[in-house]
DSSP file (Angstrom, degrees, kcal/mol; ACC not computed):
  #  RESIDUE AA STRUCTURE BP1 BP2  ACC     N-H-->O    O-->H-N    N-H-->O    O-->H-N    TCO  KAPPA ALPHA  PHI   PSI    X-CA   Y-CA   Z-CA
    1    1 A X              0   0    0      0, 0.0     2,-0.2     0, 0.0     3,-0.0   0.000 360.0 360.0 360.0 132.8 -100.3   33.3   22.7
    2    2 A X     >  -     0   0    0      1,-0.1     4,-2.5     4,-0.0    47,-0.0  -0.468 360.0-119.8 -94.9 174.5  -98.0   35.4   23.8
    3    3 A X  H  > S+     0   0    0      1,-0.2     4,-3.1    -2,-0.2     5,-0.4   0.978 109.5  50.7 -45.9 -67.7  -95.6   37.6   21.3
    4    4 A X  H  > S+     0   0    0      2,-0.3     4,-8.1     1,-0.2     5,-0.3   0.865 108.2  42.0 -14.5 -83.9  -92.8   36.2   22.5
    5    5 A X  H  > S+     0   0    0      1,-0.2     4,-0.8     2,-0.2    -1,-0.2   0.799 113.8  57.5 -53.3 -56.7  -93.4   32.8   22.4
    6    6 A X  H  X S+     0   0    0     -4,-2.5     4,-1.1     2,-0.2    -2,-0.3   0.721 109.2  47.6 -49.1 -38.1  -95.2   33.3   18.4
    7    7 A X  H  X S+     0   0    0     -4,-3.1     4,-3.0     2,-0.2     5,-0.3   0.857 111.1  53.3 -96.2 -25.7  -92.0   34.9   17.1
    8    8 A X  H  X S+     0   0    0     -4,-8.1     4,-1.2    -5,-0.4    -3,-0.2   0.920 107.4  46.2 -82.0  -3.6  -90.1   32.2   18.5
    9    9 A X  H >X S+     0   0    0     -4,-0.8     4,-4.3    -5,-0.3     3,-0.7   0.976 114.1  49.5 -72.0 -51.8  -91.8   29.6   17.1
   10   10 A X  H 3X S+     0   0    0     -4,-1.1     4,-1.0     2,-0.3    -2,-0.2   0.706 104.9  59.2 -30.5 -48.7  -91.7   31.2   14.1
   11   11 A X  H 3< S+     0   0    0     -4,-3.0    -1,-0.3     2,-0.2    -2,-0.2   0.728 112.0  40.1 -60.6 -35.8  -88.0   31.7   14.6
   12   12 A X  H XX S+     0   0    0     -4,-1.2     4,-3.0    -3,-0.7     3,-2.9   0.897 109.2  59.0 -86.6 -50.2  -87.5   28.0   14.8
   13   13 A X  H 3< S+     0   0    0     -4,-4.3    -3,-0.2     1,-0.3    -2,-0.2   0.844 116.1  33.6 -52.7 -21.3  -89.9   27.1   12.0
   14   14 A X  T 3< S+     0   0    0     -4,-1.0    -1,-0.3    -5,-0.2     4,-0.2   0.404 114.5  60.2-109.3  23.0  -88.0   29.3    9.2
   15   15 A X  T <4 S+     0   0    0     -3,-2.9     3,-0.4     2,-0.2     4,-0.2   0.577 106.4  49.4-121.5 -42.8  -84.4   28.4   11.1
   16   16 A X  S  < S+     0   0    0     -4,-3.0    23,-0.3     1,-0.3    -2,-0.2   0.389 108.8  57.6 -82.6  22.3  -85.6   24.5   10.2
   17   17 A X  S  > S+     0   0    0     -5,-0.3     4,-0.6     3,-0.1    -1,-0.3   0.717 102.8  46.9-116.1 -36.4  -86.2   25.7    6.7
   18   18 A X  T  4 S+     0   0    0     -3,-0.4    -2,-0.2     2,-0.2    -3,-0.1   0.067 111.9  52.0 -74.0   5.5  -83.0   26.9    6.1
   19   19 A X  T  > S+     0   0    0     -4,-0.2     4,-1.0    16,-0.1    16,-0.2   0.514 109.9  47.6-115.3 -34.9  -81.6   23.7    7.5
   20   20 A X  H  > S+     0   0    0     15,-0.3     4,-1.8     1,-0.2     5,-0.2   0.740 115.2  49.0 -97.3 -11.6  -83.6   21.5    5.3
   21   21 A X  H  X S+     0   0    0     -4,-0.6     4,-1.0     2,-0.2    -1,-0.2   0.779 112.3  45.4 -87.4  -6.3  -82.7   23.8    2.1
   22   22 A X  H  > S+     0   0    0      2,-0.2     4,-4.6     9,-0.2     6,-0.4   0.662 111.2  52.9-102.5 -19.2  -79.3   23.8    2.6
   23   23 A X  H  <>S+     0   0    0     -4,-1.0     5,-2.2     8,-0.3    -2,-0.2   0.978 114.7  41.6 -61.1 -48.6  -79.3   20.2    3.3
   24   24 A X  H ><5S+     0   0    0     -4,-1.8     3,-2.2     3,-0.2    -2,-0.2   0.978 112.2  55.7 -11.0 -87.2  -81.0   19.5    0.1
   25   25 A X  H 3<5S+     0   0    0     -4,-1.0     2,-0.6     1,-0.3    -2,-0.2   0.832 120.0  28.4 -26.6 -75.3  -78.8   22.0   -1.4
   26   26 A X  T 3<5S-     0   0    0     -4,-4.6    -1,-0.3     2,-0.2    -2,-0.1  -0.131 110.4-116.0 -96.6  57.5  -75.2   20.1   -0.1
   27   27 A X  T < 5 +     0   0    0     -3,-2.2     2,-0.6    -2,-0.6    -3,-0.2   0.553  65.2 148.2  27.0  52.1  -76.9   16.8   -0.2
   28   28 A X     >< -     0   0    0     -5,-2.2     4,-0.7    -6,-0.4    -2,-0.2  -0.986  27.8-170.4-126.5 105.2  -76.6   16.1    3.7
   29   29 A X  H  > S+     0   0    0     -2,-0.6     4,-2.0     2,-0.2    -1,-0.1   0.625  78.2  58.7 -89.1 -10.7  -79.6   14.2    4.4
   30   30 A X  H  > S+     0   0    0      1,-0.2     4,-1.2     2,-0.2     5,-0.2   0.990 111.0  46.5 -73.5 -48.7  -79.1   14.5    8.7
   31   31 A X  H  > S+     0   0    0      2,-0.3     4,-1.2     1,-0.2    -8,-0.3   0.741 110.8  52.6 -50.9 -46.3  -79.1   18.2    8.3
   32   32 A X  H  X S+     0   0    0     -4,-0.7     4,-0.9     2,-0.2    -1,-0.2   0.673 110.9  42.1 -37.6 -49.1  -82.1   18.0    6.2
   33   33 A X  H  X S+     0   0    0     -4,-2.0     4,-1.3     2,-0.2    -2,-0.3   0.494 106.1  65.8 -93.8   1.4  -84.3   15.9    8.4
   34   34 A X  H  X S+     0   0    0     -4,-1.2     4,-2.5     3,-0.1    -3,-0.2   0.871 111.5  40.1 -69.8 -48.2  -83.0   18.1   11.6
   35   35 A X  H  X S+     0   0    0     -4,-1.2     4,-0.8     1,-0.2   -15,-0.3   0.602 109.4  50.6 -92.3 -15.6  -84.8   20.9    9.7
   36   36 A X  H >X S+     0   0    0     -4,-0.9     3,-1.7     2,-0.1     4,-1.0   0.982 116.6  47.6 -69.2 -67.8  -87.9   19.0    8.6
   37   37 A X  H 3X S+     0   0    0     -4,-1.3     4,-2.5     1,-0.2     5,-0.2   0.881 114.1  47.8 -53.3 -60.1  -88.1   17.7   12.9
   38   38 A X  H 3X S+     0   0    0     -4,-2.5     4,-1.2     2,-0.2    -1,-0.2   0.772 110.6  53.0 -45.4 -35.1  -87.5   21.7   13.9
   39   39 A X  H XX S+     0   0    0     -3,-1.7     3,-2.0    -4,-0.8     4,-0.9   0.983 118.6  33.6 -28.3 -99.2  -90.5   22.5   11.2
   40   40 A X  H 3X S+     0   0    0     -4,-1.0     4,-1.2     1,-0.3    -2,-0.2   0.470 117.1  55.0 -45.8 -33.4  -92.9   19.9   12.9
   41   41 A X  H 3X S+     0   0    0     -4,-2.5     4,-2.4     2,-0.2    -1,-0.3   0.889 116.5  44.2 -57.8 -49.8  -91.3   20.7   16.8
   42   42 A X  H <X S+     0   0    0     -3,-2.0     4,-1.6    -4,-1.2    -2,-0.2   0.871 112.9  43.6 -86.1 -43.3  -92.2   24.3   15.9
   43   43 A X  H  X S+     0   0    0     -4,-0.9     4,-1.0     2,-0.2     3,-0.3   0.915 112.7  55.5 -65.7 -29.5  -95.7   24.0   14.3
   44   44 A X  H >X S+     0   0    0     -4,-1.2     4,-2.1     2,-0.3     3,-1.9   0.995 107.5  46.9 -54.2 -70.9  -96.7   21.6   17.1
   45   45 A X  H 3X S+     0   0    0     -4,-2.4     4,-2.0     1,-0.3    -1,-0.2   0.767 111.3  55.7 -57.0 -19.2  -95.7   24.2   19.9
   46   46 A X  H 3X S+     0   0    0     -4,-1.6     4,-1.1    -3,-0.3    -1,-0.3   0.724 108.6  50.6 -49.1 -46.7  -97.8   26.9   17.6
   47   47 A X  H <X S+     0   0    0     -3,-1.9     4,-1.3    -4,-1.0    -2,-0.2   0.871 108.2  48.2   2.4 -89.0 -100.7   24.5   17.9
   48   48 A X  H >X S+     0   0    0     -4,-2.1     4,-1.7     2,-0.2     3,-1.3   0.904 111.7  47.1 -46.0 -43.7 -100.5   24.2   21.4
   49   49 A X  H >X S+     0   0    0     -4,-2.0     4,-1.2    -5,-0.3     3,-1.2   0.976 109.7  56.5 -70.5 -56.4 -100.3   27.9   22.1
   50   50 A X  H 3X S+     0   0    0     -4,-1.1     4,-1.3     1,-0.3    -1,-0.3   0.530 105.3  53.6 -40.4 -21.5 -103.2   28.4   19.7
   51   51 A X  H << S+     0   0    0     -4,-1.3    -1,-0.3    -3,-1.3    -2,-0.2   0.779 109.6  48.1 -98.8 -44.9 -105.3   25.9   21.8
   52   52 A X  H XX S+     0   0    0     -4,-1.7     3,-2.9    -3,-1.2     4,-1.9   0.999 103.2  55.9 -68.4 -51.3 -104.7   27.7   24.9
   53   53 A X  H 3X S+     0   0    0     -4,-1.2     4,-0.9     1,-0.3    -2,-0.2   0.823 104.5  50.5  -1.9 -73.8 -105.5   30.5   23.8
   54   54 A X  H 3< S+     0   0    0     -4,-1.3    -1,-0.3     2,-0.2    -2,-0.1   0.578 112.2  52.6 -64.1  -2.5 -109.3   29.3   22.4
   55   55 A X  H <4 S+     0   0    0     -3,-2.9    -2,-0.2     2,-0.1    -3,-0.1   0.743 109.1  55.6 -97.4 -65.5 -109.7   27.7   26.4
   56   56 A X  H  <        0   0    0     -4,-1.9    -2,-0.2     1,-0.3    -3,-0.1   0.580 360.0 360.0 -26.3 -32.3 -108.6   31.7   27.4
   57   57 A X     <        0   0    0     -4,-0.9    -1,-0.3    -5,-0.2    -3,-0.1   0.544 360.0 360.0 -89.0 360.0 -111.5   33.4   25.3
C-alpha cells in the first residue's frame, strides 16, 4: 500500500466520522449516514490495498 493512498483512506475514514458526529450532534440523520457510508467506502478500499499488498510479498 502505497503512503499516499493509506493517508487518504485514512483521510476519508476520520472525515466520515466527523460527519456522522456532527450529524448525531444536530440530529441530521442524511449527514449521519453519509459518514457511516464514507467509514465503510474507506475501510473497504484499506482492505483492498492490504490484499494487494499480501499477493506483492
Amino acid at each position: 500500500m502505497s503512503a499516499d493512498d493509506k493517508a487518504g483512506n485514512k483521510i476519508d475514514e476520520l472525515t466520515g466520522k466527523v460527519k456522522e458526529t456532527v450529524g448525531k450532534t444536530v440530529g441530521n440523520e442524511k449527514l449521519e449516514a453519509e459518514g457511516r457510508a464514507q467509514q465503510g467506502k474507506a475501510n473497504v478500499k484499506q482492505a483492498g490495498e492490504k490484499i494487494k499488498d499480501a499477493f506483492k510479498s
